[in-house]
N, C-alpha and C positions, 0 to 999 in steps of 0.2 A: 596668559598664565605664566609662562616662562617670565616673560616681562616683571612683573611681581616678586618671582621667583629669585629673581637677580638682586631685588630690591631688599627683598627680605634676608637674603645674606649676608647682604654689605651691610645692614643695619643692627648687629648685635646687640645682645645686653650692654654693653660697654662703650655702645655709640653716643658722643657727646651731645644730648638732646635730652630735654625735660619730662618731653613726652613724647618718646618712646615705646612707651607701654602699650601703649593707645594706637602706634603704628602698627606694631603686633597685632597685635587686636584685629585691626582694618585686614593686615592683608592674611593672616588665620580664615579668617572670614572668606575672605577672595578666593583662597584657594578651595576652600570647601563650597561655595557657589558656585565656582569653575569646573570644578567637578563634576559635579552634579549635572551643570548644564554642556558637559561633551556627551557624559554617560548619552543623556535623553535625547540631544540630539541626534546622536547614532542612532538609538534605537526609533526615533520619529524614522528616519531615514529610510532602515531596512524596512520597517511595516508600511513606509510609504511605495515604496516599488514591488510588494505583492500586488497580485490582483493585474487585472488589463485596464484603463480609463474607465468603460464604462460599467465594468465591474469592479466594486468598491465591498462586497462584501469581504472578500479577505483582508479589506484594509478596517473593519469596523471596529477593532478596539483601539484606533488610531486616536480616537475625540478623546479619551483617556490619559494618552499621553500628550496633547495639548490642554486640555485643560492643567494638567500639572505643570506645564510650561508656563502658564501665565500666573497660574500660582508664587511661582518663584520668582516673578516680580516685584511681589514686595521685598524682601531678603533682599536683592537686588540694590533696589531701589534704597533699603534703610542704610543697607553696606556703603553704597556710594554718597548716603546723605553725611554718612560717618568719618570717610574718607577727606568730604567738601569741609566739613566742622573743622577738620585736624591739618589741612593743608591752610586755607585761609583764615584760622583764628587762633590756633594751640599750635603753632610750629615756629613763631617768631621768635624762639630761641634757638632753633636750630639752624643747620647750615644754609646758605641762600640757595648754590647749586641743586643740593637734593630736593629740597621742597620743590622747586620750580617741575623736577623731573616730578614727580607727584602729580604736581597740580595739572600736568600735561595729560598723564594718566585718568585725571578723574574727571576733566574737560572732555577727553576723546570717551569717556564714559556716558555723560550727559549725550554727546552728540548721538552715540547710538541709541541709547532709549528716546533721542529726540527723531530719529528715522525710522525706529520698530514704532511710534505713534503716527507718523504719518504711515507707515505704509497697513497699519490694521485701518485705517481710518479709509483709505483707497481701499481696500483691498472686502473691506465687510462688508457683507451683502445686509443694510437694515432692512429689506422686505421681506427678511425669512426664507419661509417655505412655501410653496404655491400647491396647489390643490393633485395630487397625484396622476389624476385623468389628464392631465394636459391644458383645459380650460382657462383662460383668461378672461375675466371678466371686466368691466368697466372701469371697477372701484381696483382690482390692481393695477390697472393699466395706467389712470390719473394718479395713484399712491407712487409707482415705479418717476413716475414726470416729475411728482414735485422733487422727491428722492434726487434726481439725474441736476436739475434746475437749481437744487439747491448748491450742490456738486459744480457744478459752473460758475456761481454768482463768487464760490468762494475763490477760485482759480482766478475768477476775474479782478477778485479784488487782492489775491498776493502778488496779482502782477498788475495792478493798480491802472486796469483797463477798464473806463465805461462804455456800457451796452445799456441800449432802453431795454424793458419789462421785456416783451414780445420778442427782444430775440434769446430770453433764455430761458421763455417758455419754446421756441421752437427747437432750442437744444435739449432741452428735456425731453419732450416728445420723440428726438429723433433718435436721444442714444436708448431711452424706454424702450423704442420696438425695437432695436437692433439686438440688446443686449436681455430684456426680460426672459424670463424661465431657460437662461437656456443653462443654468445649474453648473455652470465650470467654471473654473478657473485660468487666471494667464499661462501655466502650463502647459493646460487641457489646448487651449487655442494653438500658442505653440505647437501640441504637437501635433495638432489639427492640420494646421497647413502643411506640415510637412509631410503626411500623410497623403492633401489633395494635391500637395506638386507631385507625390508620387504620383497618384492617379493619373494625372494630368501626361505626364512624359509617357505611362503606358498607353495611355490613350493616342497617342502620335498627335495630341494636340499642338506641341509647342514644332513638332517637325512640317507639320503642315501647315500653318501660319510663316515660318521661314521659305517655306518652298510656294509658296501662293497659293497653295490647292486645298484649300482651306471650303469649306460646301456647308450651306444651308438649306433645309430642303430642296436636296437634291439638287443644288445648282453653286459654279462659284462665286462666292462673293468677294474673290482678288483676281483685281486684273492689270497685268505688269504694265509698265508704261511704255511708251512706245515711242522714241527720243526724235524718231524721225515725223510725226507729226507736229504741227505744229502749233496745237493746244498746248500738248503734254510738255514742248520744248519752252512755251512759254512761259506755264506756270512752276515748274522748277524754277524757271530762270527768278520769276517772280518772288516766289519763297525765299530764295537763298540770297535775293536782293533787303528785302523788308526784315529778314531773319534779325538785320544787326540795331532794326530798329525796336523790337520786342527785345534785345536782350540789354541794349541801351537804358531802358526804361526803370532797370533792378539799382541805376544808380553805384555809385563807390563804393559800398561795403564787398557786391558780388564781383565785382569790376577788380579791387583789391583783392582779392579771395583765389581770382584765375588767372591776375597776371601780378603774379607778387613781387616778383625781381622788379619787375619793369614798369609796373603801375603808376610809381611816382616820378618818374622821366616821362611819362606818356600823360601824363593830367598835370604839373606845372607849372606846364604855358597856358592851361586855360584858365589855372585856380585866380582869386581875387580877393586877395587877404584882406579879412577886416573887413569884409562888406557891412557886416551889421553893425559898426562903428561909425563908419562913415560914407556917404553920399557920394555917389558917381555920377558925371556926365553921360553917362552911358546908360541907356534904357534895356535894363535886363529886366522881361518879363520874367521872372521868376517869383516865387510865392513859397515857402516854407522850407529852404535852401538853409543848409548851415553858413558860417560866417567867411568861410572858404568858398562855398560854391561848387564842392566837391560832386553834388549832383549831375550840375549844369556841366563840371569841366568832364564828366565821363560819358555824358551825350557825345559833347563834340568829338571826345577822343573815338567813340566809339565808331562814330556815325561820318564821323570828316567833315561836319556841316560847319559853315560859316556862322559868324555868331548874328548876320541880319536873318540866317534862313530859320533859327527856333526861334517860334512865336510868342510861345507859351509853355511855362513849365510848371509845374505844381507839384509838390510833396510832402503835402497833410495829410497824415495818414489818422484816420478815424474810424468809428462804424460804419462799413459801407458807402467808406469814401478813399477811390482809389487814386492816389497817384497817378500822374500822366503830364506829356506833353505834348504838345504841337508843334511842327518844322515842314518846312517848305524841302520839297525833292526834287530840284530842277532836273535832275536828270531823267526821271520820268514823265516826270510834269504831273505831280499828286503833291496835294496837304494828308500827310502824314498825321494821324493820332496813336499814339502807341502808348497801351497803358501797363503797367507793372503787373506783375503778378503777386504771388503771397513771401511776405516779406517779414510780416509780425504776427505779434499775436491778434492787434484786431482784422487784421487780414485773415487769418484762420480761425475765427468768429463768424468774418462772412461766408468761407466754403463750407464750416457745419450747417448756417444755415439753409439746410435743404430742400426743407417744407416745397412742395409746387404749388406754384402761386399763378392764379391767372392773368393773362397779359392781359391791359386794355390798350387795345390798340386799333383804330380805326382799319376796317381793314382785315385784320386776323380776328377770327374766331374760335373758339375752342381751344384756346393756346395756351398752354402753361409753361414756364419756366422755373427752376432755381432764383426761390425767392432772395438770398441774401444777393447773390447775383443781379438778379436783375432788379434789386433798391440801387447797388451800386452803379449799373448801368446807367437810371434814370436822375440819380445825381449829376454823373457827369454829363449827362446832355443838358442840363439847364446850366451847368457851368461854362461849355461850351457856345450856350448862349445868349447867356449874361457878360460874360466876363470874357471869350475869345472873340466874342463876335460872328461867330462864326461863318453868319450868311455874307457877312463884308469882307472876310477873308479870302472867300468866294468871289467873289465878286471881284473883289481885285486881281484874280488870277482866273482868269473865264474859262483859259484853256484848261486847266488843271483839273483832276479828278478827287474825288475826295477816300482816303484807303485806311481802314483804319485796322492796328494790330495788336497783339497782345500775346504774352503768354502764362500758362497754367489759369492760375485765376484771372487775370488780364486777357486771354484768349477768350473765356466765357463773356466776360463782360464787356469784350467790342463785338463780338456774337449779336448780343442781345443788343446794346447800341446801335449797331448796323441795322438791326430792323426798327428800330425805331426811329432810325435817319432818313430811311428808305425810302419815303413817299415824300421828303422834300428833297434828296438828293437823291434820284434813280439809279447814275450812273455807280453807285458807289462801290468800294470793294473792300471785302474784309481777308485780312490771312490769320488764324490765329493756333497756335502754337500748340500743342501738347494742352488743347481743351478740356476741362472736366466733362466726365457723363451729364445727361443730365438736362438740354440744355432744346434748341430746335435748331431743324432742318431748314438753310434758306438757300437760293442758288448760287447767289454773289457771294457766301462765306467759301471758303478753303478752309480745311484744316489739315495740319501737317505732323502726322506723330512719329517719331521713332523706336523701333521696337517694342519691350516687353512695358512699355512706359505703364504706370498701373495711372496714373491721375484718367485719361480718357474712358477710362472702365470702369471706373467710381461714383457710377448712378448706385441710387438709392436699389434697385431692381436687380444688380449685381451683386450689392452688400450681401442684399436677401437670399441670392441664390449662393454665395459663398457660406455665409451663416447654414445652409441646410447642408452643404457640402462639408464641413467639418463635423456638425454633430454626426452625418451621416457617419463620416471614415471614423473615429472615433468610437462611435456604435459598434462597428462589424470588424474593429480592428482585434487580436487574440493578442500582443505583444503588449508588454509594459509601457510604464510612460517614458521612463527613463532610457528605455534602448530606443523608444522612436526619436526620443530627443539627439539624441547621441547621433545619430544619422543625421540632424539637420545640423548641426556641429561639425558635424567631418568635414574636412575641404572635398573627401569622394565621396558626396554625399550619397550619388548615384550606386555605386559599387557597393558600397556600405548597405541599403536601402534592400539592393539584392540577400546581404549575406547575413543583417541581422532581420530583417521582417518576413521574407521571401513571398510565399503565396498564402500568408495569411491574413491578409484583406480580402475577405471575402464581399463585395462590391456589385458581383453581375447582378443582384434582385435591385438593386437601386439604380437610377438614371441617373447625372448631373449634368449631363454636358449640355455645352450653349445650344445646341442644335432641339434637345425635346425638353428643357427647362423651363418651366412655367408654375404660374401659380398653382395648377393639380399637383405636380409633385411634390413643392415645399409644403403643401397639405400634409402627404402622403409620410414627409419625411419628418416634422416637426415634431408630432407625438412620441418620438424614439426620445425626445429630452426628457420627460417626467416618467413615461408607459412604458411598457414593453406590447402596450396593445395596438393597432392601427385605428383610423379612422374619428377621432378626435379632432374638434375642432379650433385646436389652438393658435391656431394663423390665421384668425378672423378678428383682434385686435388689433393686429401690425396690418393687417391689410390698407386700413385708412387711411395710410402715409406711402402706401407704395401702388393703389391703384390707377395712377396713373403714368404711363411711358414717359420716358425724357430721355432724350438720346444725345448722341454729337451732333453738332453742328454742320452744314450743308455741304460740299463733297468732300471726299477724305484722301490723303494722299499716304500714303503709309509704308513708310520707310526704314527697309531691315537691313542689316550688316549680313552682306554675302559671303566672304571669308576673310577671317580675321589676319592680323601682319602673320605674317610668317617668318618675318624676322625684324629682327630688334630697329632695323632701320625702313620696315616696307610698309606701306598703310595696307586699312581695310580698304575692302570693297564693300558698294552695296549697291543696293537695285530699291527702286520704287513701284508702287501696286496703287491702283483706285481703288479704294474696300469702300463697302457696305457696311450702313453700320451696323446690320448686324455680324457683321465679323470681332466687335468690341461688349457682344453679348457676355460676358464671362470676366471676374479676374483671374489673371492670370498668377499662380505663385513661382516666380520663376526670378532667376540671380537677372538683375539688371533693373527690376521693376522701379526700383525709389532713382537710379543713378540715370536711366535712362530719358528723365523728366528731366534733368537740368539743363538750362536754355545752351548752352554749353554742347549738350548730343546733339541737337536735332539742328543747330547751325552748323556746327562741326560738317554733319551729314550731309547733311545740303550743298555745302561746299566740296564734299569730296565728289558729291557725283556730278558736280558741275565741271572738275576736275577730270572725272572718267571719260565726259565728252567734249574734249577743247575744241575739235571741231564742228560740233553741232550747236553750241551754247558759247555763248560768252564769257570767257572765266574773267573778267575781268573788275572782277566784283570783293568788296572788303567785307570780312564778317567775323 
């Protein structure tokens, strides 16, 4: 408005232009739209922060003052159609400078009415309103899918990714149960969580996970490690040996990203300009490598390996087709398979899709896994044995063990590959990294998480118990939306959390925590979305996608930061625990959750506690 303002004084009756009148005209106009639309959005404002979340009556003459908001989109829209007429076709007698400052104006115009239609287009709920009781029946539950699938197909196609039919039928289905009836908004979520981390820290949940004393029925499920045996001494060692091979795997982009000064003095000597130009002597198994090689020169940098000891490297990245390569580890004496994690977008196609799918596996019965997971798993073992060879790779190195790692989504999916290797290579061994939920239990996997990491907690079964845990806090919360917000905003959030909300979370009638969470209670708590009555049975649609368990993968090594530097020059500490998995019952909403996945924490980790014990462990290890 001011903007305008400026415009319209420098441009007098007496300004050397034809059509002038007509600028008048436009920004007359502007200012009277502009008006209009601070007045209403004040007033949206104030009658949006009556009332508590889940009371909305004091907000109900609000739909009044949106609907007149969208009213004034035409006016809008004409004004700026009037303003486009008079900059690009009625001003070419006027001066070149001003027009331009104009036409700036009425371009950053379009752009916003071009972001207020995407985001009503996100943001609108096309399935209406659902039956008051709570009750979900068949026909919304397939109406909410196509809804959701449709919503995918277009995502996939402005970022001009294909997927077959079936997997955006399985993302329909899987955001349908997460996200039908539950009648809120991105707000509402927001302030959801910030409500159940409050929960959480009252609960001495997140202190007792840092101190190990962490209990499930009545027993613990952390138990510290113990540096002086010689399991425990070996499998750290092991971790924070293979660690640099899962982080190797994310290639130059992450590799550039974490060592930026230094990245291109440290890759090249391995780069090889113009590979895709011309023909080398040199037998580089390589397969979807740019024309540098940038891939391949961040293995080595990473890894120290010689260019005879990588076998095999690949990075076509597709539906359910990950990335990986193969390299010889003389120093252990293992064939290394180390696959990527998520990196793109058809990478995060495959973690949505979550559907469980059953294994066929000679052998395992009754076994489900993380279906997009494990298509990608069974890709790469046929590539493994078409194209690496891999029982002759064996074969030529008799003594060698076969290990194979990964992280985030690469963790899952040497998971699942390791049992499908398993009964032609016995000895084998998996490590994988900061694992998605979700997945199975085998002996020879390791998994290694850091802290508050949320990827290993991101079973479908967790989702669900989070989803009842916000509608819950939200329910029985007395305080606006706006002050709960304001607390997840503070840097104290904690202090704040005390002084604007205090003990009005009324919470003790409700249960959430990991320890008596089960399908009775997301019964008990569901109906609070549409009812105010109990006993409804609206969690008997979404049941079909979550009645099956899928957990982490086979022992867990679970590693928290004991105390932080305490000065600008002193590292952390930390200590390692074997958890159960159900100690990863539950998300956690807690600061560190997204930072503490990055392949980056959990090597870092690894090396400082190999660091902690020089004398009991070997530090003599790159990562």
């Amino acid at each position: 408005m001011v903007f305008f303002g400026v415009i319209y004084h420098l441009h007098d009756r007496n300004y050397p232009c034809p059509s002038i009148g007509m600028l008048h005209i436009f920004l007359i106009g502007v200012f009277a739209i502009l008006s209009c639309l601070i007045i209403l959005e004040l007033a949206i404002g104030i009658i949006s922060s009556r009332g508590t979340i889940y009371n909305s009556r004091p907000r109900r003459s609000l739909r009044y003052f949106l609907y007149f908001r969208l009213l004034l989109i035409l006016p809008e829209l004409s004004w700026t159609a009037l303003g486009t007429y008079w900059t690009f076709d009625d001003s070419s007698d006027c001066p070149g400078e001003d027009v331009i400052v104009v036409r700036i104006a009425i371009l950053a115009n379009w752009c916003l009415f071009f972001i207020f239609s995407v985001m009503v287009y996100c943001l609108f709920d096309p399935l209406g309103s659902l039956p008051l009781d709570g009750r979900i029946g068949r026909d919304e539950l397939e109406r909410a899918q196509r809804v959701w699938e449709k919503r995918c197909r277009l995502v996939c196609f402005c970022a001009q990714t294909e997927s077959d039919g079936q997997a955006y039928s399985d993302l329909g289905a899987l955001f349908a149960s997460v996200f039908l009836n539950m009648g809120t908004v991105p707000s509402d979520i927001a302030a959801g969580l910030v409500l159940v981390h409050r929960q959480q820290e009252d609960s001495q949940l997140f202190a007792e996970i840092k101190n190990g004393s962490l209990r499930r029925n009545n027993e613990f499920v952390m138990n510290p490690f113990d540096i002086n045996v010689e399991e425990d001494k070996m499998t750290l060692w092991n971790l924070a040996h293979y660690s640099s091979y899962a982080k190797a795997a994310y290639g130059w982009p992450f590799y550039v990203l974490h060592n930026f000064t230094s990245s291109q003095y440290s890759l090249c000597r391995y780069y090889r300009f113009c590979s895709c130009a011309r023909k080398s002597t040199d037998d580089y198994p390589i397969i979807g490598d740019n024309c540098c090689l940038c891939n391949y020169a961040t293995i080595r940098a990473t890894t120290n390996l010689s260019k005879e000891d990588i076998l095999y490297t690949r990075y076509v990245d597709k539906d359910c087709e990950l990335p990986f390569f193969v390299a010889v580890d003389r120093r252990t004496k293992s064939i290394v398979v180390s696959i990527r994690g998520t990196l793109s977008l058809h990478d995060a196609l495959t973690d949505l899709r979550a559907i469980p799918q059953e294994l066929n596996i000679d052998g395992v019965e009754d076994a489900y896994a993380h279906s997009g997971i494990y298509s990608s798993a069974r890709k790469i073992k046929i590539l493994l044995e078409e194209e690496v060879n891999l029982e002759s790779v064996m074969a030529r190195h008799p003594d060698f063990k076969l290990v194979i790692v990964g992280h985030s989504l690469g963790a899952g999916a040497a998971s699942i590959l390791s049992i499908l290797l398993e009964s032609i290579y016995p000895e084998l061994l998996c490590y994988a990294y900061s694992p998605p939920g979700g997945l199975l239990s085998q002996k020879f996997v390791t998994s290694a998480i850091f802290g508050n990491d949320l990827v290993p907690r991101l079973s479908l079964q967790n989702i669900m118990k989070l989803r009842s845990s916000i509608m819950a806090c939200i329910r029985f919360c007395r305080r606006p939306k706006y002050q709960v917000l304001m607390t997840g905003c503070c840097c104290c959030a904690t202090t704040c959390c005390q002084c604007f909300i205090g003990n009005d979370i009324d919470l003790d009638d409700v249960t959430i925590d990991g320890d008596n969470t089960d399908n009775g209670t997301a019964l008990e708590i569901l109906p609070l979305l549409t009812a105010s009555r109990m006993g409804s049975g609206s969690f008997g649609a979404i049941n079909t996608v979550t009645d099956i368990d899928l957990f982490l993968p086979g022992r867990i090594v679970h590693i928290m930061e004991d105390q932080p530097p305490r000065s600008c020059g002193s590292k952390a500490t930390y200590k390692a625990f074997w958890s159960d998995r159900s100690a990863f019952d539950a998300l956690l909403v807690a600061s560190g959750m997204i930072g503490d996945h990055f392949p980056d924490a959990i090597c870092n980790s690894l090396l400082h506690l190999i660091d902690q014990y020089p004398q009991n462990i070997d530090s003599d290890i790159r990562i």
